[in-house]
Phi, psi and omega in degrees: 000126188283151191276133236216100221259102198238155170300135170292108150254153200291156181243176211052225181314146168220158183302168184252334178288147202314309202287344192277348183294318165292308178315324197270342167308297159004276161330272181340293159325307188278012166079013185280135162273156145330303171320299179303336183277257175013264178323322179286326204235356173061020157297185156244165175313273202332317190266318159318288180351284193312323189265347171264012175265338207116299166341266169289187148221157176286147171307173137291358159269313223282319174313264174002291173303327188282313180321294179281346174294327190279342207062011190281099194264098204279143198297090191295164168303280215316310184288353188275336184289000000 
């Protein structure tokens, strides 16, 4: 049975930060795995992971790079409410 490339959202803890919470909706919306996001922005699966669980944060260029690879225009708190 072939294995089935479905978007990831991380499981258990997810990040807290608002924008980063957004990026991984973002992923997600666009039908993106991790992996793929990996390939496209030349990170590694591994180091996504970590920054949509929480662990890390991405700097602000590697935030950046993830943003523009995604289309992401991100959201002040004030406009999500």
């Amino acid at each position: 049975m072939a294995r089935v490339n479905r978007p990831h959202l991380p499981q258990g803890k997810m990040a807290e930060h608002p924008l980063m919470v957004q990026l991984i909706h973002r992923r997600v919306a666009l039908g993106w795995t991790q992996e793929q996001l990996a390939k496209a922005t030349g990170f590694s699966q591994a180091s996504i992971d970590s920054w949509e669980r929480g662990v890390r944060e991405p700097n602000i260029t590697r935030f950046t790079r993830l943003a523009s690879v995604l289309g992401f225009i991100p959201l002040l708190e004030k406009e999500i409410k």
